[in-house]
Residue frames as a rotation matrix with the C-alpha (Angstrom) as fourth column:
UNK 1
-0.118 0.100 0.988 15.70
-0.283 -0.957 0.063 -21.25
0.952 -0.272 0.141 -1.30
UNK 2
-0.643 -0.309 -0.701 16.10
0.513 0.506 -0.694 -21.23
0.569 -0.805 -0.167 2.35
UNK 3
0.150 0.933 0.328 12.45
0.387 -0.361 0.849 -20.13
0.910 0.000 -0.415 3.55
UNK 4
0.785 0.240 -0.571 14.14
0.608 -0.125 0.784 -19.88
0.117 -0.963 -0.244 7.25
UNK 5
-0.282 -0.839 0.465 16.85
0.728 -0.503 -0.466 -17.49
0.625 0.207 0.753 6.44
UNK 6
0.339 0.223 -0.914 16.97
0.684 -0.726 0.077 -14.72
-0.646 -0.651 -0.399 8.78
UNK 7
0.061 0.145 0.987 16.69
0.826 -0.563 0.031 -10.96
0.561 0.813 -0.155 6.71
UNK 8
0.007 -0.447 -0.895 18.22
0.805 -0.528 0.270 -7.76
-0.593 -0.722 0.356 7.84
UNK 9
-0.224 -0.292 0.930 17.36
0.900 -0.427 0.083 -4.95
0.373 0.856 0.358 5.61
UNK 10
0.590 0.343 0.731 16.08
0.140 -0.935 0.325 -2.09
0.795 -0.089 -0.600 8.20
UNK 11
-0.396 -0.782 0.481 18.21
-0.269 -0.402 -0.875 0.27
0.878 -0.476 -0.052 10.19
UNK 12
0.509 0.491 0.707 15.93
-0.787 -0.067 0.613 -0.85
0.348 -0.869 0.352 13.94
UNK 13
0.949 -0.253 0.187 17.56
0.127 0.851 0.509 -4.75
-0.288 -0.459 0.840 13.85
UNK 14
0.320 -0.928 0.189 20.35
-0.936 -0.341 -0.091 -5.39
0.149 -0.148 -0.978 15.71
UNK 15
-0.583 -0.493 0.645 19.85
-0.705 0.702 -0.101 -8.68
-0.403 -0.514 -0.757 16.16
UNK 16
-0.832 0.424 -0.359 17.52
0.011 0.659 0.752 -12.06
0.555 0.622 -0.553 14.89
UNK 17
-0.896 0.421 -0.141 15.28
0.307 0.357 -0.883 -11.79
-0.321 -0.834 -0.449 17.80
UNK 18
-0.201 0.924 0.325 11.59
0.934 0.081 0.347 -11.74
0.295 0.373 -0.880 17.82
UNK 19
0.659 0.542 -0.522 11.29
0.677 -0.730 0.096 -8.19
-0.329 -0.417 -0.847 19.75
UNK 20
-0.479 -0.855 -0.200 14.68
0.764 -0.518 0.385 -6.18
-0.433 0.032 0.901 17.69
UNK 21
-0.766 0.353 0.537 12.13
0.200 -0.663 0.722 -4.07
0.611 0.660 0.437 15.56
UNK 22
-0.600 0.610 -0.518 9.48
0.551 -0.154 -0.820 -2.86
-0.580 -0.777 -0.244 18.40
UNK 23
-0.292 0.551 -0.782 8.53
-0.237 -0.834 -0.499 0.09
-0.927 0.040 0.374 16.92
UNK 24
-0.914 -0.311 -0.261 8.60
-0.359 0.319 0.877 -1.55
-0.189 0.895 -0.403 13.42
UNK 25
-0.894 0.336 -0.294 6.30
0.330 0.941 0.074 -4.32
0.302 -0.031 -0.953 14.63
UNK 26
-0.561 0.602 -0.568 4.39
0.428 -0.377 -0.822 -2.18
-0.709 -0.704 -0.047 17.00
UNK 27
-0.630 0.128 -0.766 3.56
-0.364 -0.920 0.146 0.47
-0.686 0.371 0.626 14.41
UNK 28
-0.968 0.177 -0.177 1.46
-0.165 0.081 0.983 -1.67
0.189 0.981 -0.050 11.96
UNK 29
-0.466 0.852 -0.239 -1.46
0.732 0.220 -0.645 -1.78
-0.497 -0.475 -0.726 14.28
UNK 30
-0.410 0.196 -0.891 -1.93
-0.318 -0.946 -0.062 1.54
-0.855 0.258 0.450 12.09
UNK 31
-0.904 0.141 -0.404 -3.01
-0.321 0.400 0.858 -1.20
0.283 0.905 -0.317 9.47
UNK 32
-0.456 0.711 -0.535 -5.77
0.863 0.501 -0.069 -2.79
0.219 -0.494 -0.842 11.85
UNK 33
-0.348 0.512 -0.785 -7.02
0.453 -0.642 -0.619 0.27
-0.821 -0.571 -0.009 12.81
UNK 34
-0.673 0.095 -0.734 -7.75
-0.663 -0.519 0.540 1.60
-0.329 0.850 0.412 9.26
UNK 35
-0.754 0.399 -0.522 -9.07
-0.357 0.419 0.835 -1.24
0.551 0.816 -0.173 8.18
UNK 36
-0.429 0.670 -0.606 -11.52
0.861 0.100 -0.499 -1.20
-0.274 -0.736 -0.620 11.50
UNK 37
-0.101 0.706 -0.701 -12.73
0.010 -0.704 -0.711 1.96
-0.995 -0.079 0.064 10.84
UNK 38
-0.870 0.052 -0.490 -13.13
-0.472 0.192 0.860 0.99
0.138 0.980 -0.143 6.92
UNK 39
-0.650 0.548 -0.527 -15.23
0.263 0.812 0.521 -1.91
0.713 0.200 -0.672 7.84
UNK 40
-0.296 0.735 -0.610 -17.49
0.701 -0.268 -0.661 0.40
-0.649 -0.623 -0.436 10.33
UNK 41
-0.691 0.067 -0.720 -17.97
-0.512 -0.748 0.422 2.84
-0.510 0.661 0.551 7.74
UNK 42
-0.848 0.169 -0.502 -18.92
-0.474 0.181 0.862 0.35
0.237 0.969 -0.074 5.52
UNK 43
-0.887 0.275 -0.371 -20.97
0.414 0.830 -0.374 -0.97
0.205 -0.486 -0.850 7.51
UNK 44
-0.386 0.436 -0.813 -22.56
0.017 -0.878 -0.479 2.35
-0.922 -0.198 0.332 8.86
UNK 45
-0.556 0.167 -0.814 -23.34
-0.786 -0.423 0.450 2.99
-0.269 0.891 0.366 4.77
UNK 46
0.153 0.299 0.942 -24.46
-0.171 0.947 -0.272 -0.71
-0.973 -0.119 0.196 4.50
UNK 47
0.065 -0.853 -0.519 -22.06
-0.936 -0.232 0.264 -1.71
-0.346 0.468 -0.813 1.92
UNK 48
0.684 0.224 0.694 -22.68
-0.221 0.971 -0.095 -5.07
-0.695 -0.089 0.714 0.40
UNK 49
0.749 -0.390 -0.536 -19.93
-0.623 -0.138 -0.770 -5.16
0.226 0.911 -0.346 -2.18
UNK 50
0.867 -0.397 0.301 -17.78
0.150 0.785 0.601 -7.81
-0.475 -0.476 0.740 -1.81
UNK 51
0.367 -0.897 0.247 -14.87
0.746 0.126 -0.653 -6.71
0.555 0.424 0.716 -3.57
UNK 52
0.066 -0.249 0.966 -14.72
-0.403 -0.893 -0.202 -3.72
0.913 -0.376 -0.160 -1.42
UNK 53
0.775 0.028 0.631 -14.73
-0.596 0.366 0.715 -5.98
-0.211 -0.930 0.300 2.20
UNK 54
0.646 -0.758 -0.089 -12.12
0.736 0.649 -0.190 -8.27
0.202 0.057 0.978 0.34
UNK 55
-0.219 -0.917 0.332 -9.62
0.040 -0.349 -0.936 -5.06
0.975 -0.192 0.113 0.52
UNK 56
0.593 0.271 0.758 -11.00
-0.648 -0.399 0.649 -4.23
0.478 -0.876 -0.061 3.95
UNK 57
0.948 -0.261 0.181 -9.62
0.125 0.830 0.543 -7.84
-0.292 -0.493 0.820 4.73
UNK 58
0.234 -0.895 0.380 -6.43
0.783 -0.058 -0.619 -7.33
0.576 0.443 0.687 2.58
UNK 59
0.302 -0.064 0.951 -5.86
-0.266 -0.964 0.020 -4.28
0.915 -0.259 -0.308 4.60
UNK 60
0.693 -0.008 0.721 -5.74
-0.691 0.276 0.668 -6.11
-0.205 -0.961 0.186 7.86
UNK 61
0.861 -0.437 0.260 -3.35
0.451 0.892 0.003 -8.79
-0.233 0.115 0.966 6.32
UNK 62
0.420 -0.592 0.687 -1.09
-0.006 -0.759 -0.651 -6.12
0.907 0.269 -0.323 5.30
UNK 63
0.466 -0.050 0.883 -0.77
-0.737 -0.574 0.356 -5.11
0.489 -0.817 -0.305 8.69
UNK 64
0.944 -0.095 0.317 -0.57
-0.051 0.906 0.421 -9.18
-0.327 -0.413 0.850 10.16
UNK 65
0.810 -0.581 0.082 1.95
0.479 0.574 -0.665 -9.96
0.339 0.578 0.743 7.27
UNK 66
0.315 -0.775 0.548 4.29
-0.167 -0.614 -0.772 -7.02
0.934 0.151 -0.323 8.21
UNK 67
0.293 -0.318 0.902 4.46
-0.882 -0.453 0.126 -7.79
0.369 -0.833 -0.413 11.69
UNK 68
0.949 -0.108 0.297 5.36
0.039 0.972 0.230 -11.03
-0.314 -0.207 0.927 11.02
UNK 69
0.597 -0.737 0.317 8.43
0.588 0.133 -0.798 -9.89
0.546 0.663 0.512 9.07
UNK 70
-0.076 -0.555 0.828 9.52
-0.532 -0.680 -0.505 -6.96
0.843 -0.479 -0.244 11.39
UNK 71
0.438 0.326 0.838 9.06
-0.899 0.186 0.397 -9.89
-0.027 -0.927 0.374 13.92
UNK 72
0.448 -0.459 0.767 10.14
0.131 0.883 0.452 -12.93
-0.885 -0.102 0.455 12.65
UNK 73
0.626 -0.072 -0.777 12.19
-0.655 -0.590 -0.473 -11.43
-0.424 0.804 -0.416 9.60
UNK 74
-0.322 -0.733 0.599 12.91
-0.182 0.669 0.721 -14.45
-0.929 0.123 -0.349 7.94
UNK 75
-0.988 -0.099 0.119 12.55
0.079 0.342 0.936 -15.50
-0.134 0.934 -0.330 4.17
UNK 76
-0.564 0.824 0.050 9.43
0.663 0.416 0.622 -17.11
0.492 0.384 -0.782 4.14
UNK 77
-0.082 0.499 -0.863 7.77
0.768 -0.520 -0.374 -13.61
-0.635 -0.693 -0.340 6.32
UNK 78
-0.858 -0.473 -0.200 8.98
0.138 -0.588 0.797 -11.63
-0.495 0.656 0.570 3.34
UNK 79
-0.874 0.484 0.048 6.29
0.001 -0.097 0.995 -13.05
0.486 0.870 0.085 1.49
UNK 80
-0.058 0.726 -0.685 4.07
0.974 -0.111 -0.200 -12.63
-0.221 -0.678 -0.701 4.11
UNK 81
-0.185 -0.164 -0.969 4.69
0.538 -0.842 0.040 -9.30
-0.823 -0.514 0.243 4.12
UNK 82
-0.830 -0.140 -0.540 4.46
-0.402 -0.521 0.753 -8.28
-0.386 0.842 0.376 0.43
UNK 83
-0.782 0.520 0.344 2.08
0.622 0.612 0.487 -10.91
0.043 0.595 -0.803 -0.94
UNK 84
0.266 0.768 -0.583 -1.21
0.811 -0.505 -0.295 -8.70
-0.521 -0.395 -0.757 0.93
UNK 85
-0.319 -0.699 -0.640 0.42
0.404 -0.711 0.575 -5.62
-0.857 -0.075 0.509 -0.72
UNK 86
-0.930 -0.276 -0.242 0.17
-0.237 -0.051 0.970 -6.65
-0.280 0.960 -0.018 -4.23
UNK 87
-0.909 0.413 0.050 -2.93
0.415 0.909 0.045 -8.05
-0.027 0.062 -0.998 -3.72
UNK 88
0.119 0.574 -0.810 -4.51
0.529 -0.727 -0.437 -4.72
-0.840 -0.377 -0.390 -2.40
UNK 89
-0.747 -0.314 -0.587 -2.84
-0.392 -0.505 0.769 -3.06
-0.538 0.804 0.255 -5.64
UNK 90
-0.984 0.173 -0.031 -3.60
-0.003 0.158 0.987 -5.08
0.176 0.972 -0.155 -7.93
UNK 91
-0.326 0.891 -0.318 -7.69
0.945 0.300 -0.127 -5.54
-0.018 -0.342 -0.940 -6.11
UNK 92
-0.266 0.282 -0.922 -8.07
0.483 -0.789 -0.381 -2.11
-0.834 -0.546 0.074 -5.63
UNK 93
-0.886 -0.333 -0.322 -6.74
-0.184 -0.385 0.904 -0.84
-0.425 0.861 0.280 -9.30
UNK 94
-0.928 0.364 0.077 -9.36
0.317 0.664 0.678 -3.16
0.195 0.653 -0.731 -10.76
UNK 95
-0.567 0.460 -0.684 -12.00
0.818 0.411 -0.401 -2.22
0.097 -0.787 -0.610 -8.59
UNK 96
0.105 0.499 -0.860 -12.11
0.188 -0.859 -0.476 1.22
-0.976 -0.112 -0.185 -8.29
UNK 97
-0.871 -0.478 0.111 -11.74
-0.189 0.536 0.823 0.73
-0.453 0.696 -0.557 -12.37
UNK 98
-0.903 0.423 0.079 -15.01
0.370 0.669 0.645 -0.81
0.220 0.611 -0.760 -12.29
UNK 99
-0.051 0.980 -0.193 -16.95
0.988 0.077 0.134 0.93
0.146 -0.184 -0.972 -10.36
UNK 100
0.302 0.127 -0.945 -15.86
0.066 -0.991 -0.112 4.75
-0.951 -0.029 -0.307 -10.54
UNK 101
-0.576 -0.699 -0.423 -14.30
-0.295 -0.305 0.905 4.30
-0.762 0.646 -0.031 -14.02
UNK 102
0.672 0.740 0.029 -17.19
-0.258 0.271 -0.927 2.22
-0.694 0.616 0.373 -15.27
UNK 103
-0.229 -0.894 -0.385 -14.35
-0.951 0.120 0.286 0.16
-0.209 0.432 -0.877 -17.25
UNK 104
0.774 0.599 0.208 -14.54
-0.617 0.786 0.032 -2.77
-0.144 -0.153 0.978 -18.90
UNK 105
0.746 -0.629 0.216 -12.00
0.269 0.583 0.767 -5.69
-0.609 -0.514 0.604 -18.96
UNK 106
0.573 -0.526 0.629 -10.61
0.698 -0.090 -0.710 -4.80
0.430 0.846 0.316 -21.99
UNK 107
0.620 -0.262 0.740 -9.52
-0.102 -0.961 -0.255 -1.43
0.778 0.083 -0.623 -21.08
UNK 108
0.763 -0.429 0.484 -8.44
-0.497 0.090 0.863 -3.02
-0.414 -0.899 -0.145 -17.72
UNK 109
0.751 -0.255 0.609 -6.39
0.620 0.589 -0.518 -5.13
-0.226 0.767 0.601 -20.07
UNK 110
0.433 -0.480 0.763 -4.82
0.551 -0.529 -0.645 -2.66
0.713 0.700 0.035 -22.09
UNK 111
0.786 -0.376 0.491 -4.28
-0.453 -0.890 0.043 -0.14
0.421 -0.257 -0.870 -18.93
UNK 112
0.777 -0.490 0.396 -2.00
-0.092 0.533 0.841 -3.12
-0.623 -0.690 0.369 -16.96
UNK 113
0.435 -0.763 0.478 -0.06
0.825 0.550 0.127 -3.65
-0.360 0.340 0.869 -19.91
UNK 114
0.275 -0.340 0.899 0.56
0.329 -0.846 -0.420 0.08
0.903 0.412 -0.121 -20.66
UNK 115
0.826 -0.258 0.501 1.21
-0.547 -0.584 0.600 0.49
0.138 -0.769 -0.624 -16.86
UNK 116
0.667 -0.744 0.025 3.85
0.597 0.555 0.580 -2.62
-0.446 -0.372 0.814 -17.08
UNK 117
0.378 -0.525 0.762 5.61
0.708 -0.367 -0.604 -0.38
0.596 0.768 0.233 -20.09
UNK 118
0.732 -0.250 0.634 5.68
-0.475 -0.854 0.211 2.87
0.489 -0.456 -0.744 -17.58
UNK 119
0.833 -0.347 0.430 7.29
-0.390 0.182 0.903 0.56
-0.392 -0.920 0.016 -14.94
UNK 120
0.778 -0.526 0.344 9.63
0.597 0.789 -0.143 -1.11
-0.197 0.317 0.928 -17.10
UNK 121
0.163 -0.641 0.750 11.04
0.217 -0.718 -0.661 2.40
0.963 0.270 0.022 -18.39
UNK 122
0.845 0.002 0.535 10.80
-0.480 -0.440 0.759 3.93
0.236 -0.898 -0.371 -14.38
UNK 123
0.816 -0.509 0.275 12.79
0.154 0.648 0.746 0.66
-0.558 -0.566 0.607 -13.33
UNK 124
0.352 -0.711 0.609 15.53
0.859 -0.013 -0.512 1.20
0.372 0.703 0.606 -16.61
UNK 125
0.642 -0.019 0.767 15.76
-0.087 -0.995 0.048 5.03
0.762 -0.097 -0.640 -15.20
UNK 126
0.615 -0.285 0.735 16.51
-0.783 -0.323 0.531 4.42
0.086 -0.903 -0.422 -11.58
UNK 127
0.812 -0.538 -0.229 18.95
0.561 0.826 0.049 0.96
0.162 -0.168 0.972 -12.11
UNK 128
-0.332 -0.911 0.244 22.29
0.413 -0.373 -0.831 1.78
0.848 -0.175 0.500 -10.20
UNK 129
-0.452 0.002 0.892 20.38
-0.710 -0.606 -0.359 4.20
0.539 -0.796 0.276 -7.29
UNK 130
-0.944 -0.173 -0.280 20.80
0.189 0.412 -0.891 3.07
0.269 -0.894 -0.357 -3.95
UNK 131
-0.351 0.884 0.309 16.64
-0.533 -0.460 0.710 3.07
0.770 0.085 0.633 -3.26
UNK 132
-0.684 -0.093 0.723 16.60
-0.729 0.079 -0.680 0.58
0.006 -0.993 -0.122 -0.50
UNK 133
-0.775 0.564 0.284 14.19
0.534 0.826 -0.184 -1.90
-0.338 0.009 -0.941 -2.25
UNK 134
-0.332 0.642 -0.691 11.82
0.003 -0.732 -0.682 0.97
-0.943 -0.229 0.241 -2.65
UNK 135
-0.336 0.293 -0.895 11.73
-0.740 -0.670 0.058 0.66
-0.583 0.682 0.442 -6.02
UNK 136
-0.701 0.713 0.001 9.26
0.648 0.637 0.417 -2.63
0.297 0.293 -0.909 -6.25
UNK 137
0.008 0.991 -0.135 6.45
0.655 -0.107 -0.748 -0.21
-0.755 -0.083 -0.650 -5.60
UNK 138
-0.885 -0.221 -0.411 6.94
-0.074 -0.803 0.592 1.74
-0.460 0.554 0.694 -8.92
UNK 139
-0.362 0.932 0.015 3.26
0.904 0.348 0.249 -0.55
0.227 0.104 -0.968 -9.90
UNK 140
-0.021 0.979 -0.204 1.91
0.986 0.054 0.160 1.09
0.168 -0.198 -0.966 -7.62
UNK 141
-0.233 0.183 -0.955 3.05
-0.128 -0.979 -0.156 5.07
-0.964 0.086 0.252 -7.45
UNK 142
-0.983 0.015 -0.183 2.42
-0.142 -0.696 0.704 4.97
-0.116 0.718 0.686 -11.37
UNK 143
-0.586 0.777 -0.228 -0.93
0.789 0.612 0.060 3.42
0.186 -0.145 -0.972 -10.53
UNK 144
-0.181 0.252 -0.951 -1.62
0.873 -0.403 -0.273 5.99
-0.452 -0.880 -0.147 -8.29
UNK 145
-0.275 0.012 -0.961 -0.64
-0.121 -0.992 0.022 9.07
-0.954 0.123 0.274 -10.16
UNK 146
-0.944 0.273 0.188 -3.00
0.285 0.378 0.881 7.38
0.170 0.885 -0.434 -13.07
UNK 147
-0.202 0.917 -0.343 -5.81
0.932 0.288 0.221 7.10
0.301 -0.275 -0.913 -11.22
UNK 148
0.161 0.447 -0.880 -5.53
0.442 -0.830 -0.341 10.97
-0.883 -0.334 -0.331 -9.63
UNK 149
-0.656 -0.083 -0.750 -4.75
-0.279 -0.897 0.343 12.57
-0.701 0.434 0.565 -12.81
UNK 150
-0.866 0.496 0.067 -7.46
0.332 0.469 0.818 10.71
0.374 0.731 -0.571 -14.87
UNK 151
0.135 0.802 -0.581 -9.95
0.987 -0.158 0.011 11.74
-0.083 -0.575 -0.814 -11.50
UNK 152
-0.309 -0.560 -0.769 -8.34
0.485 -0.788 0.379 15.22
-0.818 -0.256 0.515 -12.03
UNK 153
-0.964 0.266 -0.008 -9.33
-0.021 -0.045 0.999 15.21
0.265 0.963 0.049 -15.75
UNK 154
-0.537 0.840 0.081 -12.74
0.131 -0.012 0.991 14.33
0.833 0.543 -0.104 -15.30
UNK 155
-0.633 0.060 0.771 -13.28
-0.556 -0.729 -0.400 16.30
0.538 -0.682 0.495 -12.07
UNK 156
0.116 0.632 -0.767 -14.75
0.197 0.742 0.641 13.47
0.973 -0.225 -0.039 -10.38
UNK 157
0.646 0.157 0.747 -15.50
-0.553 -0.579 0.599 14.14
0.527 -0.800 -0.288 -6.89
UNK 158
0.962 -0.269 -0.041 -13.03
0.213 0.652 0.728 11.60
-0.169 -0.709 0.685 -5.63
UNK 159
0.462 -0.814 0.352 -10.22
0.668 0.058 -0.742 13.05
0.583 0.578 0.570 -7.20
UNK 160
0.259 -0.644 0.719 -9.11
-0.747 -0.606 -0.274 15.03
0.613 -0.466 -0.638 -4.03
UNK 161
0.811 -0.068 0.581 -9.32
-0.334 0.762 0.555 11.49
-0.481 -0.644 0.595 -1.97
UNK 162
0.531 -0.808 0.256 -6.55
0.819 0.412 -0.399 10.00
0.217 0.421 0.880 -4.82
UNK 163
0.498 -0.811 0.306 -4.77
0.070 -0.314 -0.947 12.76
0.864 0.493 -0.100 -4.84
UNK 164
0.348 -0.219 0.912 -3.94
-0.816 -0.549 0.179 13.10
0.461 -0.806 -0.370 -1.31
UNK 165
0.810 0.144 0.569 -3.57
-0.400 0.844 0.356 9.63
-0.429 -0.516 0.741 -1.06
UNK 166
0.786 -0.504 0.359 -1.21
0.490 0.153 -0.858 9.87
0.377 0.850 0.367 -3.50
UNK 167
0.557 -0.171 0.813 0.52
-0.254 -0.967 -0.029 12.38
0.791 -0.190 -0.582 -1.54
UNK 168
0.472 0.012 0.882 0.76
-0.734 0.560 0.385 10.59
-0.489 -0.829 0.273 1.60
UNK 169
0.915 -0.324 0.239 1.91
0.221 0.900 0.375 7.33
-0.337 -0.290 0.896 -0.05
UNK 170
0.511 -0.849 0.133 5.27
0.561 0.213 -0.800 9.41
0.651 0.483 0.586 -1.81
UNK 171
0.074 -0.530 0.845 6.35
-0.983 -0.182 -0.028 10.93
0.169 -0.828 -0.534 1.99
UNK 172
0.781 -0.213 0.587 5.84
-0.162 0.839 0.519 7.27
-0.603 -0.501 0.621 3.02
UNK 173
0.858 -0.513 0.042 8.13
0.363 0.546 -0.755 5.78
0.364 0.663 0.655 0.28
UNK 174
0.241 -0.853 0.463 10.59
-0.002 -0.477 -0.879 8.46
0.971 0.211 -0.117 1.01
UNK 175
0.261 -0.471 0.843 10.83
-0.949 -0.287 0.134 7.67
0.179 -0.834 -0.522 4.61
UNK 176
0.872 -0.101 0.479 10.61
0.136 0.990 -0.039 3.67
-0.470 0.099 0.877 3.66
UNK 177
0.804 -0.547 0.234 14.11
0.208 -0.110 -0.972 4.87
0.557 0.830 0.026 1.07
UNK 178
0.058 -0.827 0.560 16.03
-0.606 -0.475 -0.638 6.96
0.793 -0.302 -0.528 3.58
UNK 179
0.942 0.250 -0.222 15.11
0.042 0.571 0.820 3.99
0.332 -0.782 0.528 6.36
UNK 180
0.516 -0.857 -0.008 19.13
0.853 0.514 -0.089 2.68
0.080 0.039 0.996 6.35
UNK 181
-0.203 -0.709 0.675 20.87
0.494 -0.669 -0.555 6.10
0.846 0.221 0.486 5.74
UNK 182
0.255 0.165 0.953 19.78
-0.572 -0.768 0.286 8.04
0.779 -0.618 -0.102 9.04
UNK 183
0.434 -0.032 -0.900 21.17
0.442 0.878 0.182 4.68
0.785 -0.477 0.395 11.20
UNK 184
-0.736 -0.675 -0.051 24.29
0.303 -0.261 -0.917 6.92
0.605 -0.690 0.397 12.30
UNK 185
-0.902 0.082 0.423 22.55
-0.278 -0.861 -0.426 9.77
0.330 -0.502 0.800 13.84
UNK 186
-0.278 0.626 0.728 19.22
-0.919 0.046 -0.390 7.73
-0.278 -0.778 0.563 14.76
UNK 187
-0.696 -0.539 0.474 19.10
-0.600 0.800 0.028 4.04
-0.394 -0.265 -0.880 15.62
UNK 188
-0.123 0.944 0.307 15.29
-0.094 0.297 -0.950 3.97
-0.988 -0.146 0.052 15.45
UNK 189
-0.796 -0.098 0.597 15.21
0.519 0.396 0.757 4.33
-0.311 0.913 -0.265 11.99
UNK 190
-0.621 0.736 -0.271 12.06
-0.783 -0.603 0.156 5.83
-0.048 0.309 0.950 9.49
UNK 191
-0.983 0.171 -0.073 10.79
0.125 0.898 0.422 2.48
0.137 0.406 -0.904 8.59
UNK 192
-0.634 0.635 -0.442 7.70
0.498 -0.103 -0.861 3.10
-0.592 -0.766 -0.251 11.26
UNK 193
-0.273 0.597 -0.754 6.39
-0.414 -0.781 -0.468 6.06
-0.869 0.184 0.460 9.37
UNK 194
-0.861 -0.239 -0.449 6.32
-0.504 0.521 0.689 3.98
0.069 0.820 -0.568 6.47
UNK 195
-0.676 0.605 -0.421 3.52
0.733 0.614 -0.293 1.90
0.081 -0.507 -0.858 8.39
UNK 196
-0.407 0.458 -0.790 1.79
0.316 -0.741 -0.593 5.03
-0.857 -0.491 0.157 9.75
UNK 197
-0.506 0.220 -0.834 1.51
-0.672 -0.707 0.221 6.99
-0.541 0.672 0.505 6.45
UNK 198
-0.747 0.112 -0.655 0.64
-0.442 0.652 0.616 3.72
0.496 0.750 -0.437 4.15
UNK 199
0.172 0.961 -0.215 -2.82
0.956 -0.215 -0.199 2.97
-0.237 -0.172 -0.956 6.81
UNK 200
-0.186 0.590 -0.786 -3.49
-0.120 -0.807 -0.578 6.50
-0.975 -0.013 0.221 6.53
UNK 201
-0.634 0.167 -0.755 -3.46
-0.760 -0.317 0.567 6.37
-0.145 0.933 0.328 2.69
UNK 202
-0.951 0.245 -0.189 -4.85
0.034 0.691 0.722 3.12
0.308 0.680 -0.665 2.72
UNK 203
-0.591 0.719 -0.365 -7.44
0.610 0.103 -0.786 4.07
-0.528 -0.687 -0.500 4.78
UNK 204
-0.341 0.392 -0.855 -8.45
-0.694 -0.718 -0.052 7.27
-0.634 0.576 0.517 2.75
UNK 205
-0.847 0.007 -0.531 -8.40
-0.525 0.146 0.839 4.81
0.084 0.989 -0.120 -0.37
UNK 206
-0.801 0.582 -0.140 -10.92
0.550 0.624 -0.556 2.62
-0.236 -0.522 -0.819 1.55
UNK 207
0.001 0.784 -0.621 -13.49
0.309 -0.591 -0.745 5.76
-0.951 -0.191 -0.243 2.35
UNK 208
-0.802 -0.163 -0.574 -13.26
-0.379 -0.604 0.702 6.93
-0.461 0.780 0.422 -0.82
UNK 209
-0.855 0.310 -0.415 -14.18
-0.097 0.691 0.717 3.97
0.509 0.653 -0.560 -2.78
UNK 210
-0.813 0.574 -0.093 -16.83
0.493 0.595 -0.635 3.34
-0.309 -0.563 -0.766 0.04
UNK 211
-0.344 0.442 -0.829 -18.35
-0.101 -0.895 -0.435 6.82
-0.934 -0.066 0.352 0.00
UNK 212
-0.534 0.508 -0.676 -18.83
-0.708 -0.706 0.030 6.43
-0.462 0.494 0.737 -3.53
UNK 213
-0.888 0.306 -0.343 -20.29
0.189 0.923 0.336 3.31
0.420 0.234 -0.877 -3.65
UNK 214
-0.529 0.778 -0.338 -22.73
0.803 0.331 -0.495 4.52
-0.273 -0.534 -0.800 -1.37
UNK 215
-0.570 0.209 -0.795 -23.38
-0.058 -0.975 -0.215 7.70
-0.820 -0.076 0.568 -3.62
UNK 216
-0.861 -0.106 -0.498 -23.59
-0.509 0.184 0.841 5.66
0.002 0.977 -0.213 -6.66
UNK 217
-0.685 0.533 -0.496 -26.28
0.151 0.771 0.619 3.42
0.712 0.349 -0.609 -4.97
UNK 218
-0.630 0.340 -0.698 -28.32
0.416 -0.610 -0.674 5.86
-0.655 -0.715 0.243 -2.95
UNK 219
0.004 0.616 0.787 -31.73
0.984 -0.141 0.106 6.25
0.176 0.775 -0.607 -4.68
């Protein structure tokens, strides 16, 4: 593998340079800023949970990693760019799991391998459609619409924070999908909003989890 390949996959580059994706690059400060006002929150609440400050941090790397790829958009940025991603998935999932689901490993267990099955059939469905890559986060939308219709079931008070977050992250996808197809008629691409919408959700998911940590441990 050639870690210094150069990677063209959004409608903004026109070229290898470091500044062809501005708004791309620019636009993930919408990761840093989420995950600043996460980590004042938590702070404000006096949050000692360390698995909850590790996403705070994964949040900000999100943000780093992408603007290393919509900046230097070569191989080895790729995995910059994703690695923080999965990491927040797969941290969060577990997390909010353990402490709003009150779950033990087992069950975490059993849901990952009943959520690889969903994804395996999702991914067998959509093989052939033109999805733009979009469809390596299928993890994490069937994650998602687990986690709000399980909070939905058992009317937990966070279940309007998933769902809306849930909301928010399938407009993002769908402007991360159409990114390439709108090149003719605008140069700038969607990609951007992709960024925008995906801190806002991750931010919600943040406060959520925070908020009820600090309801759960509030004599």
């Amino acid at each position: 593998m050639d870690w210094r390949a150069s990677v063209d996959i959004y409608c903004e580059r026109m070229d290898p340079s470091f500044w062809a994706e501005p708004i791309n690059a620019i636009s993930n400060a919408a990761f840093l800023i989420a995950a600043l006002i996460a980590a004042n929150t938590a702070r404000t609440h006096r949050v000692t949970n360390k698995a909850i400050w590790l996403l705070i941090i994964l949040a900000a790397c999100i943000g780093v990693g992408s603007f290393l790829f919509h900046t230097v958009a070569e191989v080895w940025s790729g995995f910059a760019d994703t690695i923080p991603i999965w990491l927040f998935v797969l941290a969060y999932a577990v997390t909010s799991a353990i402490l709003i689901g009150q779950v033990g490993w087992l069950t975490i267990a059993l849901g990952v391998v009943g959520l690889a099955g969903f994804v395996a059939l999702l991914t067998y469905l959509t093989a052939g459609l033109d999805l733009n890559g979009s469809e390596q986060y299928a993890p994490a939308v069937a994650a998602m619409l687990l986690f709000s219709a399980i909070s939905l079931a058992k009317r937990h008070a966070i279940a309007p924070w998933f769902v809306s977050a849930t909301v928010i992250f399938g407009i993002s996808l769908a402007f991360r999908t159409f990114d390439m197809s709108v090149c003719a008629n605008w140069p700038y691409g969607t990609h951007f909003m992709w960024h925008i919408l995906n801190a806002t959700m991750i931010g919600l998911l943040l406060l959520a989890l925070i908020r009820h940590t600090q309801r759960t441990t509030t004599p």
